[in-house]
Structure formats: C-alpha cells, structure tokens
C-alpha positions as CSV (number, residue, x, y, z in Angstrom):
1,X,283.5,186.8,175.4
2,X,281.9,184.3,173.6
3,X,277.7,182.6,173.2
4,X,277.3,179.6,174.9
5,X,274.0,179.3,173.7
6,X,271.5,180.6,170.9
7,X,267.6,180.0,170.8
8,X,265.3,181.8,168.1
9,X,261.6,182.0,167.7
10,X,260.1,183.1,164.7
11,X,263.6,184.9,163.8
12,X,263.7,184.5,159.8
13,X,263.3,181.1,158.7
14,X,263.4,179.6,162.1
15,X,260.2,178.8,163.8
16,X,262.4,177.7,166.8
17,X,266.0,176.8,167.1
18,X,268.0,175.9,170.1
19,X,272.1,175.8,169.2
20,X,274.3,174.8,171.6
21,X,277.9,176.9,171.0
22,X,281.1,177.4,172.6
23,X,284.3,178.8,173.1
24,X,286.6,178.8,169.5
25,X,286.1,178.1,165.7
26,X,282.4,176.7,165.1
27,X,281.5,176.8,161.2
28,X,277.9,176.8,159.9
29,X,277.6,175.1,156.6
30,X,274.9,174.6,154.2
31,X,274.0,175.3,150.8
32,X,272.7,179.0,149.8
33,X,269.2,179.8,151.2
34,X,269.1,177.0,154.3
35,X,269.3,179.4,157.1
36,X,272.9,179.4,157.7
37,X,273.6,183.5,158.2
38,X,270.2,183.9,159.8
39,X,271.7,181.9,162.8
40,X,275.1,184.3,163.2
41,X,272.7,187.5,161.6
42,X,270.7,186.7,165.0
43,X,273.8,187.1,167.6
44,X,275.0,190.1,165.3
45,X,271.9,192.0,166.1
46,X,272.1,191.1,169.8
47,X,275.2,193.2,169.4
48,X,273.9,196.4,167.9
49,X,270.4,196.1,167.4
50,X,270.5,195.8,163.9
51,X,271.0,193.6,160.7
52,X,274.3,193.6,158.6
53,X,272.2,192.5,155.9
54,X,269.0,194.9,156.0
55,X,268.1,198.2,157.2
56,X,264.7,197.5,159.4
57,X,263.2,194.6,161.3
58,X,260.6,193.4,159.5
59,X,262.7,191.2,157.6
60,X,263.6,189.3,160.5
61,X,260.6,188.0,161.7
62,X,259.3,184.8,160.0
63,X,256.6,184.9,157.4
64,X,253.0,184.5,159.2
65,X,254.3,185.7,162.3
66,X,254.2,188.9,164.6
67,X,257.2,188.4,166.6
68,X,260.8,187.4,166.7
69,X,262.9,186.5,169.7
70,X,266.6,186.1,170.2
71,X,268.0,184.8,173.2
72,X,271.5,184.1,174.1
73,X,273.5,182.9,176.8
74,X,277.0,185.1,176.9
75,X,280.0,184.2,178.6
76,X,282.4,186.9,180.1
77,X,284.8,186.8,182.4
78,X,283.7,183.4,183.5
79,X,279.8,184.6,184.2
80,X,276.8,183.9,181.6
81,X,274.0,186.4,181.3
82,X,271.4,185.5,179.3
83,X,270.3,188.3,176.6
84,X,267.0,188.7,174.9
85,X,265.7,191.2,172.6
86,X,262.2,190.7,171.4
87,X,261.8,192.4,167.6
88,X,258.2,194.0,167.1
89,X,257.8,195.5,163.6
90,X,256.2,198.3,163.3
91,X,256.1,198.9,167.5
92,X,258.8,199.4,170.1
93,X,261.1,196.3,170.5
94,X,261.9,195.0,174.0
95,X,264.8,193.9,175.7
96,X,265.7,191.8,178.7
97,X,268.7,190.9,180.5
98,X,268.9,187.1,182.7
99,X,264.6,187.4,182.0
100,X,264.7,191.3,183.7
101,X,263.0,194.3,181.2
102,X,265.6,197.0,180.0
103,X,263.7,200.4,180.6
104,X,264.9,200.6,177.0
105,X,265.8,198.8,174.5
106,X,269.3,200.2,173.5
107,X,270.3,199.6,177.0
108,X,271.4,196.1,175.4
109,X,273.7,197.7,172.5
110,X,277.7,196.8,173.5
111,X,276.8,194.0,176.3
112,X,278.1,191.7,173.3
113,X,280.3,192.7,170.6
114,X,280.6,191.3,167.4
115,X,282.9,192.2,164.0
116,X,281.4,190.9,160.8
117,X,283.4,190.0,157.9
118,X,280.8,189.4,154.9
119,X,280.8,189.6,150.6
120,X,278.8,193.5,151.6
121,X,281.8,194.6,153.0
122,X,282.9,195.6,149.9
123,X,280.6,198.5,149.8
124,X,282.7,200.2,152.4
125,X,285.4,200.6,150.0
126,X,283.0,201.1,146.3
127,X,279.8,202.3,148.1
128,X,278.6,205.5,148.8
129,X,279.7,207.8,151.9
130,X,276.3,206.1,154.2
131,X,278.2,202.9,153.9
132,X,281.3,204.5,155.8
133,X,279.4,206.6,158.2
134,X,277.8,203.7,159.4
135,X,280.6,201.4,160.0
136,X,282.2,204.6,161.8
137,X,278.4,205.0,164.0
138,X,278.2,201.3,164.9
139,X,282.3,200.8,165.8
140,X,281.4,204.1,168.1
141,X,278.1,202.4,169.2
142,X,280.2,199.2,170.4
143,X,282.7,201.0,172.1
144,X,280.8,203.6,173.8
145,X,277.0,202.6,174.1
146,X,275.6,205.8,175.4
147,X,276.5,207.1,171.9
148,X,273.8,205.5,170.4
149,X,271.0,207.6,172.0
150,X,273.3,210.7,170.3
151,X,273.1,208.9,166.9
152,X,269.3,208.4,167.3
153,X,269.0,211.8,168.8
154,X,270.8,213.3,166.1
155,X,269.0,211.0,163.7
156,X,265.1,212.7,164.8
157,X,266.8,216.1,164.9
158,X,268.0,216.0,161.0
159,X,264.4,214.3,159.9
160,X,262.8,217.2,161.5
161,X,264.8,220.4,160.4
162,X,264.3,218.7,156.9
163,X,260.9,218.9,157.1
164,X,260.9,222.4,158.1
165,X,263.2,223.4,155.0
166,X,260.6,221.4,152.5
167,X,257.9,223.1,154.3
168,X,259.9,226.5,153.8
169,X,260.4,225.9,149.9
170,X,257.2,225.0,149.5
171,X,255.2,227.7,151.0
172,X,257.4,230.7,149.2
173,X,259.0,233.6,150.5
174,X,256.2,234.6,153.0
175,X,256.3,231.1,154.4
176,X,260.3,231.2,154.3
177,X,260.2,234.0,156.9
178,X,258.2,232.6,159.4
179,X,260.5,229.2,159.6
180,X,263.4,230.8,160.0
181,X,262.9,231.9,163.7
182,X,261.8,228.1,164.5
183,X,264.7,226.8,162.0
184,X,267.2,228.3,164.4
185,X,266.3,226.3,167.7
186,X,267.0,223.2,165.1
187,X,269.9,224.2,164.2
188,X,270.9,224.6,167.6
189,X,270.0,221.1,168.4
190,X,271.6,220.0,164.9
191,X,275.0,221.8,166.5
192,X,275.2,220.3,169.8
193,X,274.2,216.5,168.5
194,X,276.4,216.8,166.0
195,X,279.3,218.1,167.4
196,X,279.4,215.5,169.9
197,X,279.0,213.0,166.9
198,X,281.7,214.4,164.6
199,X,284.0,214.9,167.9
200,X,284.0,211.1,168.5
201,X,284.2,210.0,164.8
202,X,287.3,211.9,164.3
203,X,288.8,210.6,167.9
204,X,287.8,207.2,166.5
205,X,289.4,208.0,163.0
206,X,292.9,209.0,165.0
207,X,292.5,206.1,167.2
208,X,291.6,203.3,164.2
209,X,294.1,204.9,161.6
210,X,297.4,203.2,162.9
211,X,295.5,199.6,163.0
212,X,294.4,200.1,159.4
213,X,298.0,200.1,158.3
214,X,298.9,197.4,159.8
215,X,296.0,195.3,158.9
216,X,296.7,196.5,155.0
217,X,300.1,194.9,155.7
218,X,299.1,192.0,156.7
219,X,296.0,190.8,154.7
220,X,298.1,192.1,151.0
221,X,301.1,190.9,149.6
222,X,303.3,192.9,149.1
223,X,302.4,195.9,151.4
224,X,303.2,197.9,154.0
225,X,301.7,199.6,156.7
226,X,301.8,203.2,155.5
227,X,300.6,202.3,152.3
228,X,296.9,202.1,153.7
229,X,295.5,205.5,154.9
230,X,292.1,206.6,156.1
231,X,290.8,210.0,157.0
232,X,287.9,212.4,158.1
233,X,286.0,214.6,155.4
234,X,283.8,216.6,157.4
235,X,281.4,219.4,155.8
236,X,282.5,221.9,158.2
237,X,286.4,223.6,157.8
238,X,288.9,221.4,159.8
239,X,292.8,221.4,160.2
240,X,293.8,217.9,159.6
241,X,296.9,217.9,162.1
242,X,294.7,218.8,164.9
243,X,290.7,217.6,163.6
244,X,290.9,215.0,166.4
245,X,291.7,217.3,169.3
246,X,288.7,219.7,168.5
247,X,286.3,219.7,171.6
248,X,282.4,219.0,171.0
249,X,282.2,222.4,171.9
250,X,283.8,224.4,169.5
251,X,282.8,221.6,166.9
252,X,278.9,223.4,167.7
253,X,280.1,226.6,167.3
254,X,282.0,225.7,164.0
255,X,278.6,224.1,162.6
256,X,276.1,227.1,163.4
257,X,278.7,229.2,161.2
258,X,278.4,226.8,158.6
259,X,274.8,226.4,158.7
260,X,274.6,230.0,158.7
261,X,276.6,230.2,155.7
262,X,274.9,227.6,153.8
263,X,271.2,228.8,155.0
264,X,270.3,230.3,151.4
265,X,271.3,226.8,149.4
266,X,269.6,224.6,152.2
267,X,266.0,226.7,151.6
268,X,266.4,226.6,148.0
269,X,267.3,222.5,148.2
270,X,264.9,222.1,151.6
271,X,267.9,219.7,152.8
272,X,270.3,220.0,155.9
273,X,273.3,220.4,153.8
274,X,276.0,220.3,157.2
275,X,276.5,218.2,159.8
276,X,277.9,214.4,160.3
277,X,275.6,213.4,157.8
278,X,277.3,214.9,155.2
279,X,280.7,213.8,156.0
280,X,282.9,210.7,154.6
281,X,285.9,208.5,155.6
282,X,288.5,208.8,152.8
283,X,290.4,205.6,151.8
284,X,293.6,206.0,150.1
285,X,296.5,203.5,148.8
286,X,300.1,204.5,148.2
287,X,300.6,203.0,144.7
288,X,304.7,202.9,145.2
289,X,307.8,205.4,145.5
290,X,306.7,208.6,144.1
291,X,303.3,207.9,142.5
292,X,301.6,209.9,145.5
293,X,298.2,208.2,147.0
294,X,294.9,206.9,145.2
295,X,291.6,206.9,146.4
296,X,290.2,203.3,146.7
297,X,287.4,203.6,145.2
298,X,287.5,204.1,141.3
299,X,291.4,203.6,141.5
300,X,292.1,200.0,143.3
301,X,292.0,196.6,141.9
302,X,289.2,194.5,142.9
303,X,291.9,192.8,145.0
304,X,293.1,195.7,146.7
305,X,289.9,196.9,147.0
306,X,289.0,193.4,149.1
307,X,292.4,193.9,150.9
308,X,291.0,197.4,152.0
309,X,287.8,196.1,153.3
310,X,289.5,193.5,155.3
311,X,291.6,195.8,157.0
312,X,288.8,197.6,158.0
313,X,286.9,194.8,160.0
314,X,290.4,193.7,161.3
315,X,291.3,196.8,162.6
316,X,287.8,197.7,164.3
317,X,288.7,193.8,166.1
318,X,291.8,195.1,167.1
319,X,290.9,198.1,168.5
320,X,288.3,196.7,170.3
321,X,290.7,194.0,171.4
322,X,293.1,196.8,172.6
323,X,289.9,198.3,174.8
324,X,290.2,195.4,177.1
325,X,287.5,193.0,174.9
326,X,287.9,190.1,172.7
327,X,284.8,190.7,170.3
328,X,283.3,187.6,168.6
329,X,284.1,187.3,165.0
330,X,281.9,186.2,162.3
331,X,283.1,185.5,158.9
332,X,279.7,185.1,157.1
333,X,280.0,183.4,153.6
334,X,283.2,185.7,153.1
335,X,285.8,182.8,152.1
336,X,283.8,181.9,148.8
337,X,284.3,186.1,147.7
338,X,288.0,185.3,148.4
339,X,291.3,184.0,146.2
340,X,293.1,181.6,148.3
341,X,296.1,184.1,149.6
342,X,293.7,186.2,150.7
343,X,291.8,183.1,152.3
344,X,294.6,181.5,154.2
345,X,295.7,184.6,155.6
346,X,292.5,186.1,157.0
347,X,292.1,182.3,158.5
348,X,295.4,182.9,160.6
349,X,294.4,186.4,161.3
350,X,291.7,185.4,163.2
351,X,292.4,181.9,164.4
352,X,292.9,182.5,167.7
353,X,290.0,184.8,168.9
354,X,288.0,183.8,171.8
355,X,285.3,182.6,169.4
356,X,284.8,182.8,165.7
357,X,281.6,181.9,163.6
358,X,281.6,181.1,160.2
359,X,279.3,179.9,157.5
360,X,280.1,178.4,154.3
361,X,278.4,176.7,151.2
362,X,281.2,174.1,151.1
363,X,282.4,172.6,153.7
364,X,285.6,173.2,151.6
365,X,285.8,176.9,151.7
366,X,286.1,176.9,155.2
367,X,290.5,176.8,155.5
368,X,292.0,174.1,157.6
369,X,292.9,177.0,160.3
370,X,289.8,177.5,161.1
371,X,289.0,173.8,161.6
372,X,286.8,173.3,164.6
373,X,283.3,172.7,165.8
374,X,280.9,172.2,162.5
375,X,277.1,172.4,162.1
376,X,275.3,171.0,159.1
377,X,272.0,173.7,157.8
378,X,269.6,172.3,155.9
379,X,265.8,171.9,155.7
380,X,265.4,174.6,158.8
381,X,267.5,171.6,160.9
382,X,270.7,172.3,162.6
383,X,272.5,169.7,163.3
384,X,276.0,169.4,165.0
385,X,278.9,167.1,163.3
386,X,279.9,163.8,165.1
C-alpha cells in the first residue's frame, strides 16, 4: 500500500497543494514551521480520522477559511482509489471514496493505514494512562474498523452516565434516588460497550506482546526480547494467565458487579469510576539477572524510555504487517530526538517498507538508509529534488 498522490485545500498552512508520491523512501525537508508535517499529518488523518498532533479539527483548516480537504490517490494491490475526507469544524465531516459519498464518515477509517513514529511518542512511555489507551483504541481502529463506532459509542455512553452522576450529587439525596433507576439502563449500556472494548484491547495486548520484545531487542543495545514486557490493567478483577480469553460477555457481567460495587464512590465523585476508561497498558523493563522488572515510566533512562516507545510503533507495523498489510510509515521529525545508534538502527528497521515518509529540518538528519525521493518545504512551496 502506498499514496501515489496528495492534494490539500485549505488543510493548515496550505491553501492548495498537489504532491506527486510514490512507492519507497520520500523525505520532506524544511526548516521548523514550513509546512513539512502538515503534508504527512494530512495522509495520517486519512488513516484514522484524526491528528497525531491535536485532539480536534479545527486546527487543521487554514486561518480565514471554513473548510479543509484531503484527497489522496492509494495504491493497493495494484488498484488506486482515490480518498477524500472533507473536515468541517464545528459540523459533520464528509467522506468520499473515487468522488462517491460514504453514508458516514468513519466508513473511511482502515482503507489506509499508517504508523507514525514522532518526538510525542514519548508520552506513551512518561504520559498519563489516555496516552496508552489511545494508541491501544487507534491500533484496534486500524485493524478492525467497525470498532471505531464501539469507541465512539462507548465514548457518548460515558459522557452521558457522567452527567447523570453530577446531576445526582448535585441535587442531594432526594435527587440521588430518582437517578438511580435511569443510572441503571447506563450502566447497562456502559457494560455491553465496554466489554466488547476491553475484550479486544486485551486480545490486542496478547497478540502485540511477543512483537514488543522483539522490537526492544532490536532498537536497544544490549537487550533482549524478554526484557521488554507490556500488560493490561483493567479496573475490573482479571486473571492475568487467562484476561485475553474472557468473552465480551462475561466481560459485561464482570463490569455491572463492579459498578455495583463502586456505585456509592461514583455518586459521591459524580464520575464513572469503571470501565475501559479507567484502564492502563503497563510497561515494564527487566533491569538484569535477578533485579526483577521496572516500570518505564519514573524508572527508565531517557534512552530506554525512547527504546520503549520505538518498540511500540514497530511492533503495531509488525503486527499489522503480519495481518496481510504493509502500513505506510511516517517518521515525522523523529531522527533529530534521536542519538545516532538509535538513528541508524530505526533507519534499517524500516528501510524496506512499501513506503516510508519522513521529514526532517536537515537534510542531514535524515540516515543514508533511508536515502530516496526528497522534497524541499519552504515558503508554503513544495518542491521535488532534481
């Protein structure tokens, strides 16, 4: 899989834009501020419908203006389709697929896949829990689409039952008595939505786990592949030997109990305090023969911290790789947050995917594997190498 071709209107600092790509290494480079990400931020969002560098759309769309369009040719399997999602801030975005509507717009998540490698990636190893739930959601999202309606689903479900807890606390105890009848039709929906959620995070987590290893391995010196670990802490009670062979099913069931449980601290906080929403991936790093493991964060070196985060987007390429897809790659302004070990051997890593995007301040950051097609950002121009 890889874009032939990107054109922009009014997408950041691009009025209009009209790149011609292809298969294999193409670098975009340019000093800070020229427009360089916003070009491989655009064929990111194609991808999931959302920016690796913001959390809503109105950043996207250029100053002055109302709309932005992205538009891509993609190449797969030897067939284009041409992809286009038109961002409206503030109303319902709209999709198209070779110039046809999408009855909705989600309908375009997973038709290209994309892994970003960028300097926020470290947040996945120092941030808070959101950071890791997120990278969990969105792998899901790109490997199984439909999942994204669950995520939003379970997304408007949460907001609401929230609402009815602050409404609870806030009216007293008489008011307290008449939510609880309504609060336990939301908790039903809060069961099923999330049950399916957590289900598939921790398949994912079982599935991703032996990649992660491996990845650690490769990307620090020195390691091996079982000194790298990841795992699921939900907010419900789970076995970890068997967490990833729970059905959605009793997942439900195991939630109501704990929302039953926790009902008393949840109308004296007003917050839904169980669910997928609560829950974390754990990172830990064997720290050699008998010292036991470390979590990451607040324990790692800044270098094993950036060896961690790595693995992480190398492993989600993998196992997307293993599904039968070669996702593109984008490396956005990560070579400049890296020493030069670390440098040279992400460069090989990912050498010989199908087609990898980078973007660099200096044309010297970018390492001699990765030597390819080159664009030159400046001014709001593109403009290809000779």
């Amino acid at each position: 899989m890889h874009v032939s071709h990107l054109s922009l209107h009014d997408f950041r600092s691009y009025a209009t834009a009209e790149v011609e790509l292809g298969a294999g290494v193409t670098a975009f480079v340019g000093r800070n501020g020229q427009g360089k990400t916003n070009l491989v931020e655009a064929i990111d969002y194609l991808s999931r419908l959302q920016s690796h560098r913001v959390a809503s759309d109105a950043p996207l769309v250029r100053a002055g203006a109302e709309q932005a369009v992205v538009r891509a040719a993609v190449v797969r399997d030897g067939r284009t389709a041409v992809l286009e999602v038109e961002i409206n801030p503030g109303r319902a975005n709209r999709a198209r697929i070779n110039r046809a509507a999408l009855p909705r717009t989600r309908e375009l998540v997973g038709l290209v896949r994309t892994v970003v490698f960028s300097p926020e990636d470290l947040a996945l190893v120092k941030g808070d829990p959101s950071e890791r739930r997120r990278f969990l959601d969105d792998l899901l999202v790109l490997r199984t689409p439909r999942l994204a309606g669950v995520r939003s689903d379970y997304d408007r479900v949460l907001k609401q039952r929230n609402s009815l807890l602050k409404t609870a606390r806030a009216g007293g105890r008489s008011a307290q008595e008449g939510v609880l009848a309504t609060l336990s039709v939301w908790d039903d929906h809060l069961a099923t939505l999330g049950g399916e959620l957590l289900a598939e995070r921790l398949a994912l987590v079982d599935a991703l786990r032996p990649y992660v290893g491996k990845a650690y391995e490769t990307v620090a010196r020195g390691a091996t592949r079982d000194d790298a670990e990841i795992a699921y802490r939900s907010s419900i009670p789970l076995e970890p030997e068997t967490a990833g062979t729970v059905p959605a099913t009793e997942l439900k069931a195991m939630i109501l109990v704990e929302l039953e449980r926790r009902r008393r601290d949840e109308l004296d906080r007003a917050l839904s305090l169980v669910g997928p929403h609560r829950d974390d991936l754990l990172l830990t790093l064997g720290h050699g023969p008998g010292e036991g493991a470390l979590p990451v964060k607040g324990y790692a070196s800044h270098g094993e911290s950036w060896s961690f985060a790595l693995a992480l987007r190398l492993a989600s390429y993998d196992l997307l790789r293993a599904d039968g897809d070669d996702p593109i790659l984008i490396l956005d302004d990560v070579f400049a947050e890296l020493d030069s070990d670390r440098r040279d051997r992400l460069a090989e890593l990912v050498a010989g995917a199908e087609q990898v995007l980078v973007t660099a301040a200096v044309g010297a950051d970018v390492p001699q594997a990765l030597a390819g097609t080159r664009f030159l950002v400046a001014g709001g121009e593109v403009t290809r190498e000779p």
